[in-house]
N, CA, C and O atoms as a MOPAC input file, in Angstrom:
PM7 MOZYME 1SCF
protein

 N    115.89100 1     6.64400 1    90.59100 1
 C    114.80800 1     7.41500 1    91.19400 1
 C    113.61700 1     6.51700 1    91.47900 1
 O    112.95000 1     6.73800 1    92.49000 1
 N    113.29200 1     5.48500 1    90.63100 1
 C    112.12000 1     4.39500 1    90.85000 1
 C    112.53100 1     4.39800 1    92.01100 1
 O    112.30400 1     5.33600 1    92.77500 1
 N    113.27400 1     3.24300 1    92.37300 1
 C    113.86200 1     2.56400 1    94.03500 1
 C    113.60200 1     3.66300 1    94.93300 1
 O    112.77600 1     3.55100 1    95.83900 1
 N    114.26700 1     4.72500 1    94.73100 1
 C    113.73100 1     5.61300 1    96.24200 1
 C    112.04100 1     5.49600 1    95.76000 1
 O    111.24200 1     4.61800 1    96.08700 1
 N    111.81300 1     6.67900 1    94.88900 1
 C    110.17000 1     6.50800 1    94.87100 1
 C    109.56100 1     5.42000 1    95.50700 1
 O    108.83200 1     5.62700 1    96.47700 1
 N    109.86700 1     3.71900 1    94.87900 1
 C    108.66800 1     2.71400 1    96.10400 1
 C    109.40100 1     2.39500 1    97.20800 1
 O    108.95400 1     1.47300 1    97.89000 1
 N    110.89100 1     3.16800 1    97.72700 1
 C    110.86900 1     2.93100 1    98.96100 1
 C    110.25900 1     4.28000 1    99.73500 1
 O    110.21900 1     4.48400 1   100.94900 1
 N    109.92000 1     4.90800 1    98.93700 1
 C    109.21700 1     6.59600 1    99.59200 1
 C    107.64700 1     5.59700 1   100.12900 1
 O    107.23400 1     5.52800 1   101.28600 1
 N    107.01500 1     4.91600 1    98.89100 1
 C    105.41600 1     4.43900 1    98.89600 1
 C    105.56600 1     3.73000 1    99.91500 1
 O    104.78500 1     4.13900 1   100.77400 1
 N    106.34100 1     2.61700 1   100.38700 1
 C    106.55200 1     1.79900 1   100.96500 1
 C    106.89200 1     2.18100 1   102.74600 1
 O    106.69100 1     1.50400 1   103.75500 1
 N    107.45400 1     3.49200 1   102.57100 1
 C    107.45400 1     3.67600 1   103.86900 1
 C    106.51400 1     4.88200 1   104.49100 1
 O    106.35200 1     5.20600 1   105.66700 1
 N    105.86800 1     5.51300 1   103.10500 1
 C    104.45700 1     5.91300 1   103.38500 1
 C    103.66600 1     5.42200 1   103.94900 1
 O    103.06900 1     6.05300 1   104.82100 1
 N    103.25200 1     3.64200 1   103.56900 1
 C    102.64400 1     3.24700 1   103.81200 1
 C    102.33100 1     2.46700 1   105.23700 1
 O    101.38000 1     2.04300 1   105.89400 1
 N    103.53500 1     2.54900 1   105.26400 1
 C    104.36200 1     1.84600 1   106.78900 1
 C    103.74900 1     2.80100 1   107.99000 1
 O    103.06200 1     2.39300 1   108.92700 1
 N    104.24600 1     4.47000 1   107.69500 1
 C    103.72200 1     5.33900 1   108.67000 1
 C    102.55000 1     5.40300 1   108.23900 1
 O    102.48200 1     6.62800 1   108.13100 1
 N    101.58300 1     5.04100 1   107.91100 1
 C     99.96900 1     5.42700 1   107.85800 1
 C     99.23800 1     3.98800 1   108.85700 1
 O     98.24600 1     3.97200 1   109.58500 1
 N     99.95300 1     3.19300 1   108.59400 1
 C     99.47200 1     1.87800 1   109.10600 1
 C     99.61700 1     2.24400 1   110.47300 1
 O     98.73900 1     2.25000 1   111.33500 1
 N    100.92400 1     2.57700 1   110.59000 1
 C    101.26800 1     2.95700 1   112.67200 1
 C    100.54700 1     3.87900 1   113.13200 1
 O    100.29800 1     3.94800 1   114.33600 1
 N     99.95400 1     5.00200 1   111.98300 1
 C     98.87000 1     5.81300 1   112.33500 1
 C     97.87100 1     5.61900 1   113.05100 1
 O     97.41800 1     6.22300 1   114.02300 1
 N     97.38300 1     4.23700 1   112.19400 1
 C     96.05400 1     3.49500 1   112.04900 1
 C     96.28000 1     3.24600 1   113.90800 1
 O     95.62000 1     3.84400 1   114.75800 1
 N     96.97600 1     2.59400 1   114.08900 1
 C     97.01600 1     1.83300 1   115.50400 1
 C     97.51500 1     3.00200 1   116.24400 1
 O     97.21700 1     2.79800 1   117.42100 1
 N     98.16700 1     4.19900 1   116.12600 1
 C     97.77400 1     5.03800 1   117.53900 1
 C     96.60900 1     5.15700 1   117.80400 1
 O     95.97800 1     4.91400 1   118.83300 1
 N     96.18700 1     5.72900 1   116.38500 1
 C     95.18300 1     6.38900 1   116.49300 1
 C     93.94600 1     5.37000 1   117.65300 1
 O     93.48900 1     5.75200 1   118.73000 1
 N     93.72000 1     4.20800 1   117.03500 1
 C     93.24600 1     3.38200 1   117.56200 1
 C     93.61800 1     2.78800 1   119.33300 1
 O     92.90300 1     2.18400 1   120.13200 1
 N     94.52800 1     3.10800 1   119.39800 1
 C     94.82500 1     2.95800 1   121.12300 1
 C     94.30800 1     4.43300 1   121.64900 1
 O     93.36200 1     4.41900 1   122.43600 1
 N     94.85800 1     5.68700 1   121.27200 1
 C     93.95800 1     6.94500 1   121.52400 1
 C     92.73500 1     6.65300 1   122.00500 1
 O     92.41900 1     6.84000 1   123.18100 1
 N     91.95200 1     6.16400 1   121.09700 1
 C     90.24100 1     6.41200 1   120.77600 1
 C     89.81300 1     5.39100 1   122.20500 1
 O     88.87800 1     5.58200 1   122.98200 1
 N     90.68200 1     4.44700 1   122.22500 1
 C     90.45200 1     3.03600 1   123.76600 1
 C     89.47800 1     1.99900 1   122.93600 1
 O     88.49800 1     1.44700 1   123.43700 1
 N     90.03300 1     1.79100 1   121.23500 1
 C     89.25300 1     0.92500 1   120.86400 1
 C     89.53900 1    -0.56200 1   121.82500 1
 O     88.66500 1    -1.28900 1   122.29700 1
 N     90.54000 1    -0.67800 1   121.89700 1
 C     90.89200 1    -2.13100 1   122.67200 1
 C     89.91700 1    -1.90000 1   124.48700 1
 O     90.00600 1    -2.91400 1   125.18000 1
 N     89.60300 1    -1.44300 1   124.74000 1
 C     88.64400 1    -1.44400 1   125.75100 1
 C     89.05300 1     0.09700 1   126.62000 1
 O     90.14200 1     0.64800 1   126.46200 1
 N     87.92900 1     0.65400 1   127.56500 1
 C     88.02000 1     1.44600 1   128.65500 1
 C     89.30300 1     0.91500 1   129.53000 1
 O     89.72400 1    -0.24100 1   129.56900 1
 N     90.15800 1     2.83700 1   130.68800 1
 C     90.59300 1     2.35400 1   131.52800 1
 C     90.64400 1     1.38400 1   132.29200 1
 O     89.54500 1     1.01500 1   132.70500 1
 N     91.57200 1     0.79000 1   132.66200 1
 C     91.10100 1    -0.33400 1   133.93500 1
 C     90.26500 1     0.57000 1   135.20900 1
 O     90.28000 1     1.78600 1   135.39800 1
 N     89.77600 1    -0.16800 1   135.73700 1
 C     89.13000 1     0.26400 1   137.47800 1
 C     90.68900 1     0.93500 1   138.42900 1
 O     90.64800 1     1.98900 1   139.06500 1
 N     91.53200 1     0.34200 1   138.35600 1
 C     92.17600 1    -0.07500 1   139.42000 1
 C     92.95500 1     1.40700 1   139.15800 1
 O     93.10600 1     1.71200 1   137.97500 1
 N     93.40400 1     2.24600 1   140.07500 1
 C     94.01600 1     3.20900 1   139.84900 1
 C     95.76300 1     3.47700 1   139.30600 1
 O     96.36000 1     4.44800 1   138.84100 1
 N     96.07300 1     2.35300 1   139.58200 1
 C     97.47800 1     2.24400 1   139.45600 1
 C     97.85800 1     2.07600 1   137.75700 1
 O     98.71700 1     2.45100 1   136.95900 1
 N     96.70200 1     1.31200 1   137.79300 1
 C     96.87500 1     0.58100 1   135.83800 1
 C     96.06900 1     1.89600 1   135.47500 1
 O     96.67400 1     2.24900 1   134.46300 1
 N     95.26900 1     2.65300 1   135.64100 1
 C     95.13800 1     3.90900 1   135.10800 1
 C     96.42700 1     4.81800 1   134.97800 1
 O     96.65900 1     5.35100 1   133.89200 1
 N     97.42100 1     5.04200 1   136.24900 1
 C     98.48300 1     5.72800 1   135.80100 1
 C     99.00400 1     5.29000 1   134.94100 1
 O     99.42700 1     6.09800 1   134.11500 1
 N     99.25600 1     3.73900 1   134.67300 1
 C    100.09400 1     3.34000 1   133.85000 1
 C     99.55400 1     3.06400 1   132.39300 1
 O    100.30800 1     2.46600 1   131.62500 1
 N     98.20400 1     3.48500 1   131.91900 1
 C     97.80800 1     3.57000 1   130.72900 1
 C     98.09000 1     4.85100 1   130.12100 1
 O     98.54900 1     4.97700 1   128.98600 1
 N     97.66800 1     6.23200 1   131.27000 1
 C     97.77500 1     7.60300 1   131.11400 1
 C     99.60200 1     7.65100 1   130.33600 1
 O     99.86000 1     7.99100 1   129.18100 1
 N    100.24900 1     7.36100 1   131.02200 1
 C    101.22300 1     7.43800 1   130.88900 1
 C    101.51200 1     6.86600 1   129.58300 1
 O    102.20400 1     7.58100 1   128.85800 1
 N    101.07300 1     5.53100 1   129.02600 1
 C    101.43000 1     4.67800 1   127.76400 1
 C    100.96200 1     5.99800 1   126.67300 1
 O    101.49000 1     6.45800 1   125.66000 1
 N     99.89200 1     6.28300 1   127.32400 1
 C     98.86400 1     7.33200 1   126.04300 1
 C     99.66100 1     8.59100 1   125.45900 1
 O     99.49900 1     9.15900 1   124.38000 1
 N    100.65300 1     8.88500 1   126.58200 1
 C    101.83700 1    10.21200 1   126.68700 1
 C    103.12600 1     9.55700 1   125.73800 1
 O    104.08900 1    10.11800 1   125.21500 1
 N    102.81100 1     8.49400 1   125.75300 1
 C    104.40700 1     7.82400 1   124.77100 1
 C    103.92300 1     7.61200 1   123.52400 1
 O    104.78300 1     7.35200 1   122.68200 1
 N    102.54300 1     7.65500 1   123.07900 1
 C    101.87500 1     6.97300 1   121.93200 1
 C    101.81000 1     8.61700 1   121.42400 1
 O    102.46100 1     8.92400 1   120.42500 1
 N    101.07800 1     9.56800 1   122.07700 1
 C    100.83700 1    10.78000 1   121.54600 1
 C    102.40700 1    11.33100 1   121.06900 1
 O    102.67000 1    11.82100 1   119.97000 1
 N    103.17100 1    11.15800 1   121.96900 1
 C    104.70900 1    11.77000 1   121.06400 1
 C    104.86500 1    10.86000 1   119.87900 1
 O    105.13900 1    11.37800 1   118.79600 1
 N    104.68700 1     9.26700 1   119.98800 1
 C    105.18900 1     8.95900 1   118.60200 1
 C    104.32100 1     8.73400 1   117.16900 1
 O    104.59200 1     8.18400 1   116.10200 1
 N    103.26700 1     9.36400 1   117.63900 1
 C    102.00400 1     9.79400 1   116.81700 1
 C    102.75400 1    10.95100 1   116.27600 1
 O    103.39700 1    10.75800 1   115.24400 1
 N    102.76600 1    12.15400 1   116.83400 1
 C    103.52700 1    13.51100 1   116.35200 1
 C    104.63000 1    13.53100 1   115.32100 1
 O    104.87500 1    14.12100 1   114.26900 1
 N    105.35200 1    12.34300 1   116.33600 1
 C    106.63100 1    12.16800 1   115.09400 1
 C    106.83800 1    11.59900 1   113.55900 1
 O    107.48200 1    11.94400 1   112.56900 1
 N    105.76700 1    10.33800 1   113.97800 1
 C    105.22900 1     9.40700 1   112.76900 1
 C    104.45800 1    10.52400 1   111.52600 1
 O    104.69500 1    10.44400 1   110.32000 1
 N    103.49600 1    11.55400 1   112.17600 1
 C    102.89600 1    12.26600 1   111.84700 1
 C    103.56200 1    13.11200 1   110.80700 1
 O    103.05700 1    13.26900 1   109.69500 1
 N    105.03500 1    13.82000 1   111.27600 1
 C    106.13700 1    14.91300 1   111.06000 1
 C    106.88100 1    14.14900 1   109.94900 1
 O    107.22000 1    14.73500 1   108.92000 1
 N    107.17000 1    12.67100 1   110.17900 1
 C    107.76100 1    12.05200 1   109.01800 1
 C    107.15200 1    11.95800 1   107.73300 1
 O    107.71100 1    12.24100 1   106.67300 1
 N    105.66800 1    11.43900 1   107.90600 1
 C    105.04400 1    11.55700 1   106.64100 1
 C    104.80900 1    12.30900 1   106.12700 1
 O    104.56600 1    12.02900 1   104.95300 1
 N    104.65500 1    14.10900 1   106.58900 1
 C    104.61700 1    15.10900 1   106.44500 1
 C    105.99600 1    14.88700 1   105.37300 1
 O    105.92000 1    14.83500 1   104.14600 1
 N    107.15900 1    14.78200 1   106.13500 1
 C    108.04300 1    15.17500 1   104.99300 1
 C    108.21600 1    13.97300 1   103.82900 1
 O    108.67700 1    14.34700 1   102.75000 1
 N    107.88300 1    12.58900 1   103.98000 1
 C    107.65300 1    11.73000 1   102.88800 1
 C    106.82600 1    12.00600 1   101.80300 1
 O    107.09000 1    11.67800 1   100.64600 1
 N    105.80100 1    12.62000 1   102.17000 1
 C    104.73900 1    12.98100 1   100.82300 1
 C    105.53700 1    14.47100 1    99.90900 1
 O    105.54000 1    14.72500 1    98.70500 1
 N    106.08000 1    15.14100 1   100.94800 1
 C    106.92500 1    16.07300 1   100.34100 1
 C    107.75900 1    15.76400 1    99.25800 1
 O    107.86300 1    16.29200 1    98.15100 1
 N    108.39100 1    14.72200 1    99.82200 1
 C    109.26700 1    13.86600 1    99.05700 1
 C    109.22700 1    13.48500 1    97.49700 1
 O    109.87400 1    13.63900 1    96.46100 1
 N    107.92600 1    12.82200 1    98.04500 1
 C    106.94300 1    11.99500 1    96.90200 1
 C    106.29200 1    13.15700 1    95.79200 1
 O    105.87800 1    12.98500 1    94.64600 1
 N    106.37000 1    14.25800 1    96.52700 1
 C    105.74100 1    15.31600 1    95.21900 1
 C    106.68400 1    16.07300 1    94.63100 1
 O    106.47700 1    16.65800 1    93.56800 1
 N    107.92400 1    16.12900 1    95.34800 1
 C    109.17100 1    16.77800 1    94.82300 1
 C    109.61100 1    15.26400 1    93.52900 1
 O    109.54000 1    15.32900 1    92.30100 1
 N    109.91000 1    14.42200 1    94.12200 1
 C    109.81800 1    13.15900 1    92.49900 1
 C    108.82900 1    13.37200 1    91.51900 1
 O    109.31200 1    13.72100 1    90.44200 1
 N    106.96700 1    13.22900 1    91.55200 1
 C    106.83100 1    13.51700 1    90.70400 1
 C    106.88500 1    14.94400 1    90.17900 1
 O    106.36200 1    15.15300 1    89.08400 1
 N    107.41200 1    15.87000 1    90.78100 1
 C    107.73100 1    17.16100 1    89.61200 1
 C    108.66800 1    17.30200 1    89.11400 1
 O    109.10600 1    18.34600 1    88.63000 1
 N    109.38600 1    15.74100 1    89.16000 1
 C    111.06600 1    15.83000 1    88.57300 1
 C    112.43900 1    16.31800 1    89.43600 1
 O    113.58700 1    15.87400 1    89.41000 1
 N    111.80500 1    17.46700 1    90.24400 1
 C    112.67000 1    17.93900 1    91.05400 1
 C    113.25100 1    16.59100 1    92.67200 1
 O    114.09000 1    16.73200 1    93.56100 1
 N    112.86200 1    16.12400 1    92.53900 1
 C    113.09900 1    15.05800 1    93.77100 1
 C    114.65900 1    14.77800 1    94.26100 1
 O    114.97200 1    14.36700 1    95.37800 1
 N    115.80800 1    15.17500 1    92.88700 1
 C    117.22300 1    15.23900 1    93.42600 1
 C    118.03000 1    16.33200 1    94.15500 1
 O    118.99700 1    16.36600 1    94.91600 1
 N    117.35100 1    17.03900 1    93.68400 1
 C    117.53100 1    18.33300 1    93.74800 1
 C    117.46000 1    19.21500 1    95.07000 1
 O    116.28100 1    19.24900 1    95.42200 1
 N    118.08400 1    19.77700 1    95.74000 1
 C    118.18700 1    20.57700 1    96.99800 1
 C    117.23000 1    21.87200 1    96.78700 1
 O    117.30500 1    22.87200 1    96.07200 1
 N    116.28900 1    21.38600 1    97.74800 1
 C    115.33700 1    22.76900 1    97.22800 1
 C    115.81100 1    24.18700 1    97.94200 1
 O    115.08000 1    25.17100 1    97.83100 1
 N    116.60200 1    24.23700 1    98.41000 1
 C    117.77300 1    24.89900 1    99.06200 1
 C    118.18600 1    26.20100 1    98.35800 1
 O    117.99300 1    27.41600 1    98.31400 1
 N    119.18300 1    24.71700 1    97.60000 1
 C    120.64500 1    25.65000 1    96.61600 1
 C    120.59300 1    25.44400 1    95.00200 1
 O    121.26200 1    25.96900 1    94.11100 1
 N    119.36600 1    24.31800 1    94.95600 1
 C    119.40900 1    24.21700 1    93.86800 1
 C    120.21600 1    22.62500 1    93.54400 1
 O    119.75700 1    21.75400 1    92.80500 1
 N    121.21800 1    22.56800 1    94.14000 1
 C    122.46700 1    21.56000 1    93.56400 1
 C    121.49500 1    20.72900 1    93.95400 1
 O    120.47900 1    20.85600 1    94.63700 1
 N    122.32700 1    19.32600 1    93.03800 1
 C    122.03900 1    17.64900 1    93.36000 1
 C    122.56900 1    17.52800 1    94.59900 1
 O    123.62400 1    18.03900 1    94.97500 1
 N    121.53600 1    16.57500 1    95.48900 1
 C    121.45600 1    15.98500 1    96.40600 1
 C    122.22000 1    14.85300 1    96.29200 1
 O    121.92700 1    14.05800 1    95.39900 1
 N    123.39700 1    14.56300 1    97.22300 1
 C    124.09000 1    13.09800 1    97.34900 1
 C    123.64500 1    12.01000 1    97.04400 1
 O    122.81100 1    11.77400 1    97.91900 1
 N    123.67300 1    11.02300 1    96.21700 1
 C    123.12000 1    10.20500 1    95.79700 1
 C    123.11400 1     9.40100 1    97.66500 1
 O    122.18100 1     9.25400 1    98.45500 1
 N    124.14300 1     9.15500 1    97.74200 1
 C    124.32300 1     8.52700 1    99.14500 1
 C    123.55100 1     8.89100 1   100.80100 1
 O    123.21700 1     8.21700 1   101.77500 1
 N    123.51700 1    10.64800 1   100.33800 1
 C    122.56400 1    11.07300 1   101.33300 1
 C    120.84600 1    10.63400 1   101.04700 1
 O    120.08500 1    10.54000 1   102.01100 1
 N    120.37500 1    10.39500 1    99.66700 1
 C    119.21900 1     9.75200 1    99.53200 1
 C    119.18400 1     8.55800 1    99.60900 1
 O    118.10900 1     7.95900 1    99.62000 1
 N    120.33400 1     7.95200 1    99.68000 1
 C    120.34600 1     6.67500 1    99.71700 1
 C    119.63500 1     6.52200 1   101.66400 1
 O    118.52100 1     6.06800 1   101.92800 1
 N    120.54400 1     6.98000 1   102.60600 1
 C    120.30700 1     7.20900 1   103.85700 1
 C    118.99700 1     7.52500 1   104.25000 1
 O    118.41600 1     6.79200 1   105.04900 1
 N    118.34000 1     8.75200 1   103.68200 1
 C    117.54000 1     9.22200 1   104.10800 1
 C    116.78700 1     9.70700 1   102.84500 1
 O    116.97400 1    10.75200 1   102.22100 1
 N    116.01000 1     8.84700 1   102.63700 1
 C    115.46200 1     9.40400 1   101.09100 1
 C    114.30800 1    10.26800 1   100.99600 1
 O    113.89000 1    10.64800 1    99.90300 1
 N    113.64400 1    10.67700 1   102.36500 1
 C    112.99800 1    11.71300 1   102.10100 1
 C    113.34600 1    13.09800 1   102.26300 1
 O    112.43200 1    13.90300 1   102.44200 1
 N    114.96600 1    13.62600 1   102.21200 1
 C    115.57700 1    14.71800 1   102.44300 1
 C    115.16800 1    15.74000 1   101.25700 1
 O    114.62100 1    15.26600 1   100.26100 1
 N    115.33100 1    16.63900 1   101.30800 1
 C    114.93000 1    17.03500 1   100.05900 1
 C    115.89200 1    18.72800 1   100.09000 1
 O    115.57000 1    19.76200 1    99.50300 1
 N    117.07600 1    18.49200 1   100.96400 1
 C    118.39600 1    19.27200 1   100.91400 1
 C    119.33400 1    18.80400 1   101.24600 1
 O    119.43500 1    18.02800 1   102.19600 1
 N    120.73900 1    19.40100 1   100.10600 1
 C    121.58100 1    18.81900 1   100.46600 1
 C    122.50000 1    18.72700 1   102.04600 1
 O    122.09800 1    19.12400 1   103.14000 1
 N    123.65800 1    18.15800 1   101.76500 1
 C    123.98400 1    18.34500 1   103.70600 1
 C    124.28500 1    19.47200 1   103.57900 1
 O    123.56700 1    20.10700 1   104.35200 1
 N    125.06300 1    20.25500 1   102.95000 1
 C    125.71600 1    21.84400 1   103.04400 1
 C    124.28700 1    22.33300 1   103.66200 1
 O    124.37100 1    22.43400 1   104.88600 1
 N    122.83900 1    22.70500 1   103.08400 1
 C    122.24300 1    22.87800 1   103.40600 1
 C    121.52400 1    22.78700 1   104.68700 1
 O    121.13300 1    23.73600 1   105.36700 1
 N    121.38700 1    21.42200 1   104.95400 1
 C    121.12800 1    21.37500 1   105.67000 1
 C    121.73100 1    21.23600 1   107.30400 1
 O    121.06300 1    20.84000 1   108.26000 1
 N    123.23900 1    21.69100 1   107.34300 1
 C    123.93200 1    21.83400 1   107.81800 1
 C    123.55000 1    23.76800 1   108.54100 1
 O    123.77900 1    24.08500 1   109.70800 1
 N    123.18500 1    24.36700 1   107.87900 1
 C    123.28500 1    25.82500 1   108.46500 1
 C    121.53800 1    25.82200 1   108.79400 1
 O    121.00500 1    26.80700 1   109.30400 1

C-alpha cells in the first residue's frame, strides 16, 4: 500500500504542476495574442486543446486525492462498490481506481 500511496503523491504532484502551466498559458502569462490574425486563430485554437486537457488533468486529480483519502482511511483496497478487494493488479495499472472491474464494468 506504501508504493501505490507515493506513486498516488507522486502523480498528484505531477498533475498539479501541469496545472500550474495551463493555467499559466490561459492567463497569456508568456505574452498577449500575436497582431497577425492567422497566429491568433492558431493560439485560439491551442487555448481549446489546453482547456480540454486542463479538464481532464483536473478530473484525474479529482479522482487521485480520492484515492489518497480512501488509503488514509484504510479503505484504499477495497471496492467502494461491493465492498470486495480490489485486484492487486488492477491497482497495480491504475492505482487511483477505487472499484473493482466487476464493478466497474456495469
Amino acid at each position: 500500500m506504501t508504493n501505490r500511496k507515493s506513486e498516488l503523491e507522486t502523480l498528484r504532484a505531477d498533475l498539479q504542476a501541469r496545472l500550474s502551466r495551463y493555467e499559466a498559458h490561459q492567463h497569456r502569462e508568456g505574452g498577449a495574442l500575436e497582431k497577425d490574425f492567422e497566429e491568433q486563430a492558431t493560439q485560439t485554437q491551442n487555448d481549446e486543446v489546453v482547456d480540454s486537457l486542463e479538464s481532464e488533468t483536473r478530473a484525474e486529480l479529482t479522482q487521485v486525492e480520492h484515492a489518497l483519502e480512501r488509503i488514509e482511511n484504510g479503505v484504499g483496497d477495497e471496492c467502494e462498490s461491493c465492498g470486495e478487494a480490489i485486484d492487486p493488479r488492477r491497482l497495480q495499472v491504475l492505482p487511483y481506481t477505487t472499484v473493482c472491474i466487476d464493478c466497474a464494468d456495469d
